[in-house]
Backbone as numpy.savetxt, mean C-alpha at the origin, in Angstrom:
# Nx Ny Nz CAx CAy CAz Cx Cy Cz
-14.08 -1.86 -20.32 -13.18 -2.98 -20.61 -13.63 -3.68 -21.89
-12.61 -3.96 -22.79 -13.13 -4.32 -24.10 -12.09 -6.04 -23.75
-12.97 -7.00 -24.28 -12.15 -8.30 -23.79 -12.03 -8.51 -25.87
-10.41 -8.62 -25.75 -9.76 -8.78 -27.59 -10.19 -10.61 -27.08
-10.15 -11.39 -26.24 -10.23 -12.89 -26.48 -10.26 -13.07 -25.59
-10.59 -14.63 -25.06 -10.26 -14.99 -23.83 -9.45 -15.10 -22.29
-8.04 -14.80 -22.94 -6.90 -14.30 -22.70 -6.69 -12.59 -22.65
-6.89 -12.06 -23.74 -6.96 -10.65 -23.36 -7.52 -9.15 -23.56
-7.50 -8.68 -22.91 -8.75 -7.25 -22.63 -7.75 -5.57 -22.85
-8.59 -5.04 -22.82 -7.77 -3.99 -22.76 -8.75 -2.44 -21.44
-8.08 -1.82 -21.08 -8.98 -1.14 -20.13 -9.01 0.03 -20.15
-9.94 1.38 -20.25 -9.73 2.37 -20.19 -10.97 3.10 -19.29
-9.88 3.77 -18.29 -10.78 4.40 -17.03 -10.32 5.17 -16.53
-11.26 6.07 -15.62 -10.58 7.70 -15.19 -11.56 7.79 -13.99
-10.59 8.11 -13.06 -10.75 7.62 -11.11 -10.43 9.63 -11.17
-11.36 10.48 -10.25 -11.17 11.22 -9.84 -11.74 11.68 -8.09
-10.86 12.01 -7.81 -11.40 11.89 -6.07 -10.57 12.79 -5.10
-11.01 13.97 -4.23 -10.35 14.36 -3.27 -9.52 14.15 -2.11
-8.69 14.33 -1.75 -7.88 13.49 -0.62 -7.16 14.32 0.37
-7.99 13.87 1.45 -7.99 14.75 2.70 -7.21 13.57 3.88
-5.82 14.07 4.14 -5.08 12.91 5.31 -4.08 13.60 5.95
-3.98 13.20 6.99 -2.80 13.49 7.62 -1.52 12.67 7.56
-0.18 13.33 7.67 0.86 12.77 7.59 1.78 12.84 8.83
2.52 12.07 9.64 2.63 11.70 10.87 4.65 10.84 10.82
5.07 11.80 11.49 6.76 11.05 11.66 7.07 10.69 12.89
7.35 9.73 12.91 7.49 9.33 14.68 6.37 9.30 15.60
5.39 9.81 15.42 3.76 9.55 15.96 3.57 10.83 16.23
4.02 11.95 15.45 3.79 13.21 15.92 3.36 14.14 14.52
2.11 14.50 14.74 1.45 15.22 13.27 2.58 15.96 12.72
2.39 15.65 11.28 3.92 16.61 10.61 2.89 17.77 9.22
1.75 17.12 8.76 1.17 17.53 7.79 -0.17 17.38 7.55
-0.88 17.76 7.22 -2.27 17.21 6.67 -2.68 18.05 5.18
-1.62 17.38 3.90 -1.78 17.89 2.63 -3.62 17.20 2.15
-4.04 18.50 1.26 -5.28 17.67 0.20 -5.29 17.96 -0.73
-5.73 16.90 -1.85 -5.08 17.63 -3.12 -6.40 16.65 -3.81
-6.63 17.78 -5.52 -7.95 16.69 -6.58 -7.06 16.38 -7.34
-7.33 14.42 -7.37 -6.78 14.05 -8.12 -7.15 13.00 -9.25
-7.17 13.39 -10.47 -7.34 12.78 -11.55 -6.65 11.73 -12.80
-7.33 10.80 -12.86 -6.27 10.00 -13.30 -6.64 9.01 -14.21
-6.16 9.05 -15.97 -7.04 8.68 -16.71 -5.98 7.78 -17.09
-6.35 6.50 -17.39 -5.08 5.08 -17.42 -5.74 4.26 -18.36
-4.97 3.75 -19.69 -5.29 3.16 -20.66 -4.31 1.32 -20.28
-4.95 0.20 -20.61 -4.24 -0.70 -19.80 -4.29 -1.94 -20.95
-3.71 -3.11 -21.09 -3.49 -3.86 -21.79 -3.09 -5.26 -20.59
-4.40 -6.25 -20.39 -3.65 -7.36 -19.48 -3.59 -8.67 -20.26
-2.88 -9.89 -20.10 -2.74 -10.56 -20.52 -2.89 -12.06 -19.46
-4.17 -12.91 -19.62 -3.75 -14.17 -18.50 -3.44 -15.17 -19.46
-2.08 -15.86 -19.33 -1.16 -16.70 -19.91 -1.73 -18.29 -19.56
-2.19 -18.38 -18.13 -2.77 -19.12 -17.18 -3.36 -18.75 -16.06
-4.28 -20.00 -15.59 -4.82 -19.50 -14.37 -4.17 -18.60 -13.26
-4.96 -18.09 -12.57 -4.25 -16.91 -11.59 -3.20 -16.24 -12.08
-2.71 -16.37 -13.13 -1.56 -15.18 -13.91 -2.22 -14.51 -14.41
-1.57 -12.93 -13.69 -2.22 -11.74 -15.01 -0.74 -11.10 -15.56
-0.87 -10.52 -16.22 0.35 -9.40 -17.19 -0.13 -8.28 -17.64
0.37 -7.12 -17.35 -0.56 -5.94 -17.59 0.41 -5.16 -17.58
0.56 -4.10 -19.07 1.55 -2.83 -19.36 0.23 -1.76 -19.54
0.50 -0.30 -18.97 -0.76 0.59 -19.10 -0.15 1.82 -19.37
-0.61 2.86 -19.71 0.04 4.63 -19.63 -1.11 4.93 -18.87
-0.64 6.10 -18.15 -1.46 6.97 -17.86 -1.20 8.25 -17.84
-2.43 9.04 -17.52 -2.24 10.67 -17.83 -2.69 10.80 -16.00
-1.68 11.62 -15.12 -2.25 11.86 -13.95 -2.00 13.26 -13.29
-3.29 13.73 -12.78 -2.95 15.11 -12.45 -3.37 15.49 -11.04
-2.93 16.32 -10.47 -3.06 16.55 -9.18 -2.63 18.03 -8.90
-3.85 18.52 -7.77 -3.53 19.84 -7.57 -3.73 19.40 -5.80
-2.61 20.23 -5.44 -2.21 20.37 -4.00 -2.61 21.31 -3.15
-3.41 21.37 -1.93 -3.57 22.22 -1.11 -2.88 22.17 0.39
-3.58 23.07 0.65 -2.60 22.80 2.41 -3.04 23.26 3.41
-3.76 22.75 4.25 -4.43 23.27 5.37 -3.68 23.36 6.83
-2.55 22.27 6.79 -1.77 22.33 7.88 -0.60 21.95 7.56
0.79 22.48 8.16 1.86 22.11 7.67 3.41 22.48 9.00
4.50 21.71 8.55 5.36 21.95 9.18 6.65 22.69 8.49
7.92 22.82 8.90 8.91 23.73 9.09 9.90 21.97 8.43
9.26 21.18 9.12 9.93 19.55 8.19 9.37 18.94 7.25
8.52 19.70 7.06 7.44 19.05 5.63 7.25 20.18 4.70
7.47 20.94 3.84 6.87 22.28 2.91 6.23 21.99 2.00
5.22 22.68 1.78 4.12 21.98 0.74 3.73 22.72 0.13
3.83 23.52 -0.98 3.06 24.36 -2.04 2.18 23.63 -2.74
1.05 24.63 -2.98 -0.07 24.78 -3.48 0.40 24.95 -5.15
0.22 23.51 -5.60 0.66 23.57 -6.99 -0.17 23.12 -8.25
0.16 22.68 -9.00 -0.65 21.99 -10.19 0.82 20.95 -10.82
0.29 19.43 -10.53 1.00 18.51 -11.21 0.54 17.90 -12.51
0.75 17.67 -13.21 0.68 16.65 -14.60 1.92 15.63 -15.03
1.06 14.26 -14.70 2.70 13.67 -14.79 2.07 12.27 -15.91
2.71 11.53 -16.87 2.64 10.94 -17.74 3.63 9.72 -17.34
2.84 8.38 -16.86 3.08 7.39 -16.25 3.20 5.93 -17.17
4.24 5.23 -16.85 4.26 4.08 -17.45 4.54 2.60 -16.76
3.86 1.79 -16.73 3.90 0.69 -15.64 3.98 -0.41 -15.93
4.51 -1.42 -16.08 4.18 -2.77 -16.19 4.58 -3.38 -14.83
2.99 -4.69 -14.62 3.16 -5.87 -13.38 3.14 -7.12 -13.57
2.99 -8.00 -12.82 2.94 -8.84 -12.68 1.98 -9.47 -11.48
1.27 -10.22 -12.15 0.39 -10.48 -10.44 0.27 -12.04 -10.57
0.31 -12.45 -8.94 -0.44 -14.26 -9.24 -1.23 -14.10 -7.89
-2.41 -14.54 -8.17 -3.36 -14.93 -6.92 -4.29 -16.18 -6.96
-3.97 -16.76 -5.95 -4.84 -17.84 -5.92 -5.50 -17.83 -4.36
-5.90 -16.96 -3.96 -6.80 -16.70 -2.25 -8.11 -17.20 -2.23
-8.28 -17.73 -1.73 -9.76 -17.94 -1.85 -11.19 -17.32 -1.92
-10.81 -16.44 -1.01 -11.55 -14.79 -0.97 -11.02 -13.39 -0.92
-10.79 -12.20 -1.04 -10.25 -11.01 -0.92 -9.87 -10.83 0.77
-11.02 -10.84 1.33 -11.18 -10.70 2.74 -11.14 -12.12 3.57
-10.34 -11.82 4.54 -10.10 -12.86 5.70 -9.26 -14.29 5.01
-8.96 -14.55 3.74 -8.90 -16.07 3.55 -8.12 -17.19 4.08
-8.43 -17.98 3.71 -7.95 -19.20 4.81 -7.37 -20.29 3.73
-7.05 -19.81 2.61 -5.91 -20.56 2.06 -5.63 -19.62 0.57
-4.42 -19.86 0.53 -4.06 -19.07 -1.19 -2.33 -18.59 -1.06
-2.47 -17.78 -2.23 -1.23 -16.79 -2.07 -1.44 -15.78 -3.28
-0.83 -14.40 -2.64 -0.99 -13.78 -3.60 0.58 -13.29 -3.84
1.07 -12.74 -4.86 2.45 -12.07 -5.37 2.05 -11.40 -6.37
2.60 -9.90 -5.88 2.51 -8.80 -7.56 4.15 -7.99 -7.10
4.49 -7.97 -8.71 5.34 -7.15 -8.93 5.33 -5.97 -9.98
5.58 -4.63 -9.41 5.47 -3.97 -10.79 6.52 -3.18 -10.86
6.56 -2.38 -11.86 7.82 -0.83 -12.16 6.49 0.27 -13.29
7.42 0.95 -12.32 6.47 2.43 -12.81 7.57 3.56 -13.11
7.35 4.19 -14.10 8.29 5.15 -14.82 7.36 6.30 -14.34
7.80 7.45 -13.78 6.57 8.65 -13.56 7.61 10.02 -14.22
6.61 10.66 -15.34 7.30 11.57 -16.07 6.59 12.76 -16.01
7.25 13.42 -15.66 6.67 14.92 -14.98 6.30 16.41 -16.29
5.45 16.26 -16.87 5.13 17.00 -18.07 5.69 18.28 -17.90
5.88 19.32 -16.71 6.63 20.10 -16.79 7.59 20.43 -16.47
8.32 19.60 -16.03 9.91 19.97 -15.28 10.62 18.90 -16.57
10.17 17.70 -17.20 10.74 16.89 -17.78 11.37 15.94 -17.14
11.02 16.04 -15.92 12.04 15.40 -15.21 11.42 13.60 -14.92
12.40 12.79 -14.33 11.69 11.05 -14.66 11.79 10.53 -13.17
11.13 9.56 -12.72 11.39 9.11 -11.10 10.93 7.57 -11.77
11.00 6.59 -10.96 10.81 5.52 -11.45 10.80 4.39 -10.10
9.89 3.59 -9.63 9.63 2.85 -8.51 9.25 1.49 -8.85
10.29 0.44 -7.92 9.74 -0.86 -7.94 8.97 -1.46 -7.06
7.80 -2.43 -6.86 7.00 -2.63 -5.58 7.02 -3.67 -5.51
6.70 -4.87 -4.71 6.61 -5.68 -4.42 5.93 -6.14 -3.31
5.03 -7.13 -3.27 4.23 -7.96 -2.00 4.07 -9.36 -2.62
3.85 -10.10 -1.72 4.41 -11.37 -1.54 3.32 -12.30 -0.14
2.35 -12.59 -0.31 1.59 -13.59 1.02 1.03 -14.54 0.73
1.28 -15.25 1.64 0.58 -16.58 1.76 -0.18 -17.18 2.77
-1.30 -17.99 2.72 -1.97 -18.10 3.80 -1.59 -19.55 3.90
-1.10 -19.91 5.57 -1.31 -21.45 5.37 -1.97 -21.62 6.90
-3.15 -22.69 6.90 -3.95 -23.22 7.35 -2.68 -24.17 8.38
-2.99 -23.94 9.63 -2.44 -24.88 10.51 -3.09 -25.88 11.39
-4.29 -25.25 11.40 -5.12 -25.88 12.03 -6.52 -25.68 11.44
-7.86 -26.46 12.14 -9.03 -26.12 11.04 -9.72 -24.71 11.05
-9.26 -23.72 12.20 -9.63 -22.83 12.33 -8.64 -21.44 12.22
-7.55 -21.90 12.24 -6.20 -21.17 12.56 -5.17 -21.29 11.20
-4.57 -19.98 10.53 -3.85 -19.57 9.77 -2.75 -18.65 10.45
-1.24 -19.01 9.76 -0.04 -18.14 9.64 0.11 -17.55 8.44
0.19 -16.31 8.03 0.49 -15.65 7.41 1.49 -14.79 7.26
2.52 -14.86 6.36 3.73 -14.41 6.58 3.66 -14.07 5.33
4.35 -12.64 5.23 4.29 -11.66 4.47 5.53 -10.21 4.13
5.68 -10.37 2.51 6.98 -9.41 2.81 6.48 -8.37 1.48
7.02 -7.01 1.61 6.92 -5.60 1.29 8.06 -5.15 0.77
7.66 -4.69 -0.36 9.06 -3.65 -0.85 8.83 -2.85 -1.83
9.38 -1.43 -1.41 9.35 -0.73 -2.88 10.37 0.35 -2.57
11.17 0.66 -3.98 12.29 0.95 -4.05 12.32 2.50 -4.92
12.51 3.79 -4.70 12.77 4.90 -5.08 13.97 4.83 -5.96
13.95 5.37 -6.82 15.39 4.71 -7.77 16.18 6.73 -8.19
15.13 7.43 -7.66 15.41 9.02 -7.61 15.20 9.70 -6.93
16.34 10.69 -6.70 16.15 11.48 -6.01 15.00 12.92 -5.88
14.37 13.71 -5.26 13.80 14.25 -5.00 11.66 14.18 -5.22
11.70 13.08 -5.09 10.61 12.59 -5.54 8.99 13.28 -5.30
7.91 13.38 -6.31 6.81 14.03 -5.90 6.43 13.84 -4.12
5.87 14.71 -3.83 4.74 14.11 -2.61 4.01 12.74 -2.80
3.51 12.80 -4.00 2.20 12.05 -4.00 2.74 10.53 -4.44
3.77 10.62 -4.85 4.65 9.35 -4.85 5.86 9.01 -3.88
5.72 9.40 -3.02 7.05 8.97 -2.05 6.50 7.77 -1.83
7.46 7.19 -0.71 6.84 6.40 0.06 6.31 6.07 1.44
5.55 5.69 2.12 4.68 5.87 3.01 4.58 4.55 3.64
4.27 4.08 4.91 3.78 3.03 5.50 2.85 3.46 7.11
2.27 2.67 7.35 1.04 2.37 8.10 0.01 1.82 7.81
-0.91 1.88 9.20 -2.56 0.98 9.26 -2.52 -0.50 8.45
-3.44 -1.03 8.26 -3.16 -2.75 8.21 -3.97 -2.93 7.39
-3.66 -4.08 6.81 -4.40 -4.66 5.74 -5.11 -3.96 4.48
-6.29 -3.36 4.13 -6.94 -2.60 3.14 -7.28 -1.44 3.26
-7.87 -0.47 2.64 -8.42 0.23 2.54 -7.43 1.58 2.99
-6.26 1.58 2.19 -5.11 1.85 2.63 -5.06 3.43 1.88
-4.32 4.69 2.05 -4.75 6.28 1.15 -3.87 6.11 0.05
-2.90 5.36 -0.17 -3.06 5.33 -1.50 -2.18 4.12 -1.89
-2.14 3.85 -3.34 -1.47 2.50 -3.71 0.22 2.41 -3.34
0.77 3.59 -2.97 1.82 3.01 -2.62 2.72 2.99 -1.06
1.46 3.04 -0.06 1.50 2.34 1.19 1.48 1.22 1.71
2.50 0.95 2.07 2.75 -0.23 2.91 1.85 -0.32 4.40
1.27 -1.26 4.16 0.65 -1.51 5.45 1.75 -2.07 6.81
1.75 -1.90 7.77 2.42 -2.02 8.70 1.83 -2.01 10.51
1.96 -3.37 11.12 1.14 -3.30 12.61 2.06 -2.70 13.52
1.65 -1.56 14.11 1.83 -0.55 15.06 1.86 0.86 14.74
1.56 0.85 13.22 1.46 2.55 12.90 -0.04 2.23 12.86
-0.49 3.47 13.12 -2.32 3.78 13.39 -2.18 4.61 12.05
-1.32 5.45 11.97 -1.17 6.56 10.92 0.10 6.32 10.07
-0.47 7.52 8.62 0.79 7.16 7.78 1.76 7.86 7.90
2.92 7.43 7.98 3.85 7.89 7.91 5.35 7.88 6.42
5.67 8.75 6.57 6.63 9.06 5.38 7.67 8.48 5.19
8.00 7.47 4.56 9.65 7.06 4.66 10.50 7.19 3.45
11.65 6.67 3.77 12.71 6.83 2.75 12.86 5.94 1.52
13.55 6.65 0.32 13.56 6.07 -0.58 13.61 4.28 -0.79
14.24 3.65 -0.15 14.39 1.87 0.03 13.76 1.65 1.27
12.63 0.89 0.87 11.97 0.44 1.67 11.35 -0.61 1.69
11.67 -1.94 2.99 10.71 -3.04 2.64 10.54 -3.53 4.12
9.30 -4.48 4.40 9.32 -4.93 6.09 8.65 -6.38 5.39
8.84 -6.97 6.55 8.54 -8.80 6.68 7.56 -8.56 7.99
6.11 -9.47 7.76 4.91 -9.18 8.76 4.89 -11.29 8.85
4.35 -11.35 9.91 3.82 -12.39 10.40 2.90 -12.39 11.18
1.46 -13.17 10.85 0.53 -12.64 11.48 -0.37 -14.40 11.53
-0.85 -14.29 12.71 -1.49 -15.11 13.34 -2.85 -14.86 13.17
-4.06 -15.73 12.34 -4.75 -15.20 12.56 -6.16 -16.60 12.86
-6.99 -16.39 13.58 -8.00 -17.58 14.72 -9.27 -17.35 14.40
-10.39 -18.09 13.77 -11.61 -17.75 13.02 -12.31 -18.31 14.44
-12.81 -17.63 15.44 -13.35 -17.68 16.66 -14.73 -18.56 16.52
-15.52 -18.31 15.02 -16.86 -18.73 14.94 -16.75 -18.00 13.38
-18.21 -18.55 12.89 -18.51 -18.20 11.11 -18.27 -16.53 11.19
-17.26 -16.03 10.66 -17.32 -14.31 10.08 -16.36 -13.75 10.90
-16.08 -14.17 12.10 -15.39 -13.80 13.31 -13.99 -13.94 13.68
-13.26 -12.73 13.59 -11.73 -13.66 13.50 -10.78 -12.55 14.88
-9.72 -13.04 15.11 -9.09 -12.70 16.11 -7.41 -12.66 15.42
-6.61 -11.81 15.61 -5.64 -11.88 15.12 -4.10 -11.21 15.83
-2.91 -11.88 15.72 -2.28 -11.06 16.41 -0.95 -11.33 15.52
-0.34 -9.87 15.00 0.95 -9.80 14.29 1.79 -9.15 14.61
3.38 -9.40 14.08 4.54 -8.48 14.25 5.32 -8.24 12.92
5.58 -6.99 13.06 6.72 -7.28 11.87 7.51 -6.53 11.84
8.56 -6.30 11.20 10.19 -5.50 10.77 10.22 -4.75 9.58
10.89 -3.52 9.87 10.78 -3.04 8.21 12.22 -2.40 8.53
13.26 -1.93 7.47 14.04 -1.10 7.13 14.01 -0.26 6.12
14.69 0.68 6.25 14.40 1.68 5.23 16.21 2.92 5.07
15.85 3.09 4.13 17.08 4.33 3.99 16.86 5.10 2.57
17.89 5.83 2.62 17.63 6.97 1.17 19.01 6.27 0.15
19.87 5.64 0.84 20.70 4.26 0.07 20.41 2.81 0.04
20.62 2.25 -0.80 20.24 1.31 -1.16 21.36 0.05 -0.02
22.63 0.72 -0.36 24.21 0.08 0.20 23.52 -0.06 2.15
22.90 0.96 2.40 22.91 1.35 3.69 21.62 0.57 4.67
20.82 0.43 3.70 19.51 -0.17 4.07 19.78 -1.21 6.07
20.53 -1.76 5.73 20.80 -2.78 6.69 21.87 -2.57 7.85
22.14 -1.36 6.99 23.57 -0.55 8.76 22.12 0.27 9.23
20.85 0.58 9.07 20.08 1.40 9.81 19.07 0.60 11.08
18.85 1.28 11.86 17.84 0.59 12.87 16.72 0.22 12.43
16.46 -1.31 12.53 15.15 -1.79 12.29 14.13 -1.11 12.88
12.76 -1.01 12.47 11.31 -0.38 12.94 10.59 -2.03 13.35
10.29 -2.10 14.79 9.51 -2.83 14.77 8.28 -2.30 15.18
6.95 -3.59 15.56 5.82 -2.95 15.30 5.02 -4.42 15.39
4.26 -4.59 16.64 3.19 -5.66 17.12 1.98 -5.16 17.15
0.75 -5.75 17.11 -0.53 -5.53 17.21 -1.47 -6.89 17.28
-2.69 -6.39 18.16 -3.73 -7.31 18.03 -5.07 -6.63 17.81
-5.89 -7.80 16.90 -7.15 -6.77 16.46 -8.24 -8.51 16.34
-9.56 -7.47 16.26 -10.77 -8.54 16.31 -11.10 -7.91 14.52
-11.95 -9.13 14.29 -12.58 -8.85 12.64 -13.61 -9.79 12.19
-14.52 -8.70 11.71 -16.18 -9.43 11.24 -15.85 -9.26 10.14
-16.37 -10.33 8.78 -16.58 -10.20 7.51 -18.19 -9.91 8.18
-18.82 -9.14 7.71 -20.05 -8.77 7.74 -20.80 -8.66 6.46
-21.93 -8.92 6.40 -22.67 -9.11 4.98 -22.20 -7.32 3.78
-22.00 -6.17 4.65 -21.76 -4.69 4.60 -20.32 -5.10 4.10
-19.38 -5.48 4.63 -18.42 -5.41 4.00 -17.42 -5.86 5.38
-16.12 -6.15 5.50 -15.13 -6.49 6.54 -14.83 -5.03 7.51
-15.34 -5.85 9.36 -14.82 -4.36 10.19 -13.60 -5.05 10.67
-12.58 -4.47 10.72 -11.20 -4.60 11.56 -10.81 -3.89 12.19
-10.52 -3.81 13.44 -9.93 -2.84 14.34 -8.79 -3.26 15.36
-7.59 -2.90 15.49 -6.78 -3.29 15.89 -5.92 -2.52 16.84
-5.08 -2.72 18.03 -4.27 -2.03 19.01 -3.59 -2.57 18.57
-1.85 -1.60 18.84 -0.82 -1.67 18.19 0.20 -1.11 18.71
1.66 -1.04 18.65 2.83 -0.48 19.16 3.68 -0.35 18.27
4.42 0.22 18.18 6.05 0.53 17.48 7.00 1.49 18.60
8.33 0.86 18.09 9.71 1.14 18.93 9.76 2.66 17.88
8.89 3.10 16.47 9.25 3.99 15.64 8.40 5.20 16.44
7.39 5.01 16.56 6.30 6.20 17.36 6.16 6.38 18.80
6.63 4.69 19.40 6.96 5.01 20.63 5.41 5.25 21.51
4.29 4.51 20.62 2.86 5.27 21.15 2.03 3.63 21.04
0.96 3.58 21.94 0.36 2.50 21.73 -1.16 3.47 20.84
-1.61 2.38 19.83 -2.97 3.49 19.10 -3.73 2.36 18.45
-4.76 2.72 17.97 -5.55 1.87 17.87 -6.38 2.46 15.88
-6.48 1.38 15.28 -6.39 1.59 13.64 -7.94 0.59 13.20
-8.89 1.13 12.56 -9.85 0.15 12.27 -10.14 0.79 10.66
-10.46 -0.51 9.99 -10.92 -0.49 8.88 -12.40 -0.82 9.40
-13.20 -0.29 7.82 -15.01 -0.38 7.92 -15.14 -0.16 6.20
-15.69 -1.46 5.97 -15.79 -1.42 4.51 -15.28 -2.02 3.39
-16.03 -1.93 2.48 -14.79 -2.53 1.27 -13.67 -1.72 0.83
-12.43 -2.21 0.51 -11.59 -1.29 0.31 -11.36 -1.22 -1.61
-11.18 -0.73 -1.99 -11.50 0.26 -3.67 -10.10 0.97 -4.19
């Protein structure tokens, strides 16, 4: 990171890492793709003011696909991607801490152009999150929270669709929606957004107790989003900030999987 002034920096870095997961429709294994993926991103941010950032970046991203398990509703070749990415966001945070906090809000918005070096072909996604913590009591926070990101093309990579499950951090990749009652990720359709509300009770110093619900819709039209059946999805979970990093573990349901399961984070999430 080279800082041009007080105000602004510029960033250049390259994240490479294997990725081994399963993929899950209705609570029933559909896939378990792994693929190396590399990803070298040149970035430009700008803070205007406190807790405002502004940030336009390119990147160069590549990915090779394997396949160890697969379905007859999922097909997955063993390929080689190179795709040439363009993004600008928007972020405001004012939380008090990353983990557990007990007052703030955060909002980011971005758009991403993804350009496929050998087909030529363009896909392009909008995202959105939106939370706030408010303190109701001296120990007790509501948190209400909304999700969205929008496919604007048809036939879209794997590695960019969109996806939702498991809670809070440490999530397989940046464009999963976290969601209480999926344990696992699951695949969804091009328009997609859910509204979470979550209760959460600091029992003693580090120690927290929590219980949420929330709604999501989804479709492959935009027009249609709201003629489709809502996904709901409740859960309750216990959580240590621990000196190691935040454990969360949580039981959960959805009317989508139809399964009660149980989802824990361990760690910092990266």
């Amino acid at each position: 990171t080279i800082k041009l002034n007080k105000l602004q920096e510029t960033t250049l870095s390259n994240k490479i890492g294997y990725n081994d997961y399963f993929i899950y429709s209705h609570g029933h294994k559909m896939a378990n793709p792994t693929y190396l993926r590399n990803t070298t991103q040149l970035s430009y941010s700008l803070v205007p003011q406190r807790n405002l950032q502004l940030e336009a970046g390119i990147s160069l991203d590549y990915h090779r696909h394997y396949q160890t398990l697969t379905s007859h509703l999922m097909p997955l070749e063993d390929k080689d991607n190179l795709f040439l990415n363009y993004h600008v966001q928007m972020k405001y945070e004012s939380l008090d801490k990353k983990y557990f906090p007990t007052k703030g809000t955060i909002g980011k918005i971005s758009y991403t152009i993804y350009h496929d070096l050998q087909s030529s072909r363009q896909y392009s996604a909008l995202q959105t999150t939106l939370a706030k913590v408010i303190p109701i009591a001296s120990n007790t926070f509501i948190i209400p929270t909304l999700y969205g990101r929008f496919l604007f093309n048809d036939h879209i990579p794997f590695i960019y669709q969109n996806s939702m499950g498991g809670e809070g951090y440490n999530l397989r990749n940046a464009h999963q929606i976290p969601f209480s009652g999926f344990t696992h990720m699951e695949l969804m359709k091009r328009f997609l957004g859910s509204i979470q509300m979550k209760i959460r009770h600091r029992i003693k110093k580090d120690h927290y107790f929590s219980l949420s619900g929330n709604m999501a819709l989804n479709g492959n039209q935009s027009s249609r989003i709201f003629k489709n059946s809502p996904i709901y999805g409740v859960s309750v979970g216990y959580g240590y900030d621990s000196p190691l990093g935040p454990i969360e573990g949580n039981i959960g349901y959805s009317n989508h999987t139809d399964k009660l399961g149980f989802h824990i984070n361990i760690g910092f999430g990266f």
